[in-house]
N, C-alpha and C positions, 0 to 999 in steps of 0.2 A: 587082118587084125584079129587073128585066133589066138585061143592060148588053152593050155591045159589050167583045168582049175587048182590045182598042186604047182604055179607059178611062183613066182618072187612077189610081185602087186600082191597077189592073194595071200598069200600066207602073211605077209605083212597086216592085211587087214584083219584077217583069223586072227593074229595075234593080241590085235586091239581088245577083239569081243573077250579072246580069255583075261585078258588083265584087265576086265570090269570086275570078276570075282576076288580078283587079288586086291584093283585098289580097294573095293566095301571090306574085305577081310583087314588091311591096312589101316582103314576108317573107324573101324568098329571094334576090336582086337581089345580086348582089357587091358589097363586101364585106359583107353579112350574116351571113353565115359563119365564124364562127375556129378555129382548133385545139380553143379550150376550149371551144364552145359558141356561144352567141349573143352577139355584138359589134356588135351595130349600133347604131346612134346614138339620139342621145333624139328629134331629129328625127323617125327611121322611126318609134321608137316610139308619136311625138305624132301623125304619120301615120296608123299602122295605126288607131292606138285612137279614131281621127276616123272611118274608116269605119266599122269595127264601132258605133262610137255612131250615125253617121248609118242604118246598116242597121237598128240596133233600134229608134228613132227614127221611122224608114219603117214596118216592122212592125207599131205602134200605129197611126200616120198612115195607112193604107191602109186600113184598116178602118174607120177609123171615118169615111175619106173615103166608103168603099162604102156606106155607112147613112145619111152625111148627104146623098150625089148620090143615092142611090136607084140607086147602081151596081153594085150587088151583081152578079155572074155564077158561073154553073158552075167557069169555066177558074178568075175569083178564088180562089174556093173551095178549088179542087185543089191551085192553082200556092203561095198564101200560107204553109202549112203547111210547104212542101216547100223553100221560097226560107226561111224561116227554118231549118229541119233543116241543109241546106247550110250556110249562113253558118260554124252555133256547131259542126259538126263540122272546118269547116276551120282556123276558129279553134282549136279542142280539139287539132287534130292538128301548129299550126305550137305550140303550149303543152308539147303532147309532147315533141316536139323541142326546142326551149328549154332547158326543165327533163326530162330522163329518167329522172325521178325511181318509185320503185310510188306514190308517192303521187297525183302528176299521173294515172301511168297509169293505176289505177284509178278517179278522178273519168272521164275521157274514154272508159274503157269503160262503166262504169254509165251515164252518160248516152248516149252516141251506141246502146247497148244500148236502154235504154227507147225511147228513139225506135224504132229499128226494131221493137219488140217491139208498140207500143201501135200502129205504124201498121198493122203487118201485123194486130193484133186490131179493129182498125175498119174494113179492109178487111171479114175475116173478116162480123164481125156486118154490116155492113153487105150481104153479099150473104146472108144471114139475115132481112135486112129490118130488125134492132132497133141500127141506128147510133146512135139516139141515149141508147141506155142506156151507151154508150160516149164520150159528148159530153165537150167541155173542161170539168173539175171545177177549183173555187176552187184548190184543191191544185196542180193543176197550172200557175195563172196564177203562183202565189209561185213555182213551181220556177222559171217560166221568167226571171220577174224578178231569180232571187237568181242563177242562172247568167250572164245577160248583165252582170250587173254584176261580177260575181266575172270575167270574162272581161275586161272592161274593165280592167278593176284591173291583172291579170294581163300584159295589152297595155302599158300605161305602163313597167311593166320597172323602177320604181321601189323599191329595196328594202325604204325604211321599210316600204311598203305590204304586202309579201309575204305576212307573219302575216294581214290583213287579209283579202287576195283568197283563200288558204284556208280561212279561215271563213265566208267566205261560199260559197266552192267547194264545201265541205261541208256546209251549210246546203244546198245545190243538189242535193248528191248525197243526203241524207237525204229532201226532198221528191220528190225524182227517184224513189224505192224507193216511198216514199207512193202519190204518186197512180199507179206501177204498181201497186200491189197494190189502189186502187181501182177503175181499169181491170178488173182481172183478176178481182177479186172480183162487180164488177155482172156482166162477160162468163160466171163460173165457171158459172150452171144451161144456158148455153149448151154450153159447153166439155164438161160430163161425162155429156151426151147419147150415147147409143149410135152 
């Protein structure tokens, strides 16, 4: 299960990280901007929420391109986790701005939190040698699931919707606490070592 880092998985993932710059340039691009907040058209909005769909999209599709080519790699490995992190915090951060709401901003700190937290704990154990008492739990697949779609939601800028991408937002953020504290809990007979 080798692969040149110049694969199909990989450059799908590459492709993610570059159309973080595109979506913020799409986000932000004049007039996106107004006095009250966010004013941009449903166009930009059927835009953004077209990448962000095509990057989660990519995210599945590269994986499971790496298992059917037998193109698994190392750089895969590093890069996929990291190109999707990027994505949903850029996304998190132009949702901030949108809406500057405690509510938004506490969804975008609990999660863009978990992330760094669980990544620096698989670091962690991983040079401990026991990375994979720290591996992706069931928990953690729904969290990521219910976030990208609550993000989605959130992108169309649609109001009926709004009540909607909330509850699933928050469906995200309660699974987000979950599988930290599952993380943290398999890591704890590590953690409270002398």
């Amino acid at each position: 299960m080798t692969g040149r880092i110049l694969n199909i998985p990989n450059i799908l993932t590459i492709a993610r990280i570059i159309l973080i710059p595109v979506f913020l340039l799409i986000a932000y691009w004049p007039p996106a901007l107004g006095v009250n907040g966010y004013e941009g058209s449903f166009a930009r909005h059927l835009l953004l929420t077209g990448l962000f769909v095509f990057a989660a999209i990519t995210d599945w599709f590269d994986g499971y391109l790496a298992r059917r080519l037998n193109q698994s790699s190392a750089f895969g490995r590093f890069l996929d986790p990291v190109a999707d992190k990027l994505m949903v915090a850029a996304a998190l951060v132009v949702l901030v701005q949108w809406q500057p709401t405690i509510s938004m901003a506490f969804a975008a700190i609990v999660i863009i939190s978990r992330e760094i937290t669980v990544s620096a704990l698989r670091e962690w154990m991983a040079e401990l040698g026991a990375r994979t008492n720290v591996a992706v739990s069931t928990v953690g697949k729904y969290k990521t699931a219910f976030q990208m779609i609550a993000i989605t939601v959130f992108l169309l800028n649609w109001q009926p919707l709004e009540w909607i991408a909330y509850i699933l937002l928050y469906t995200a953020v309660i699974l987000t606490l979950w599988s930290m504290f599952i993380y943290l809990k398999a890591a704890w007979p590590y953690l409270k070592q002398p």
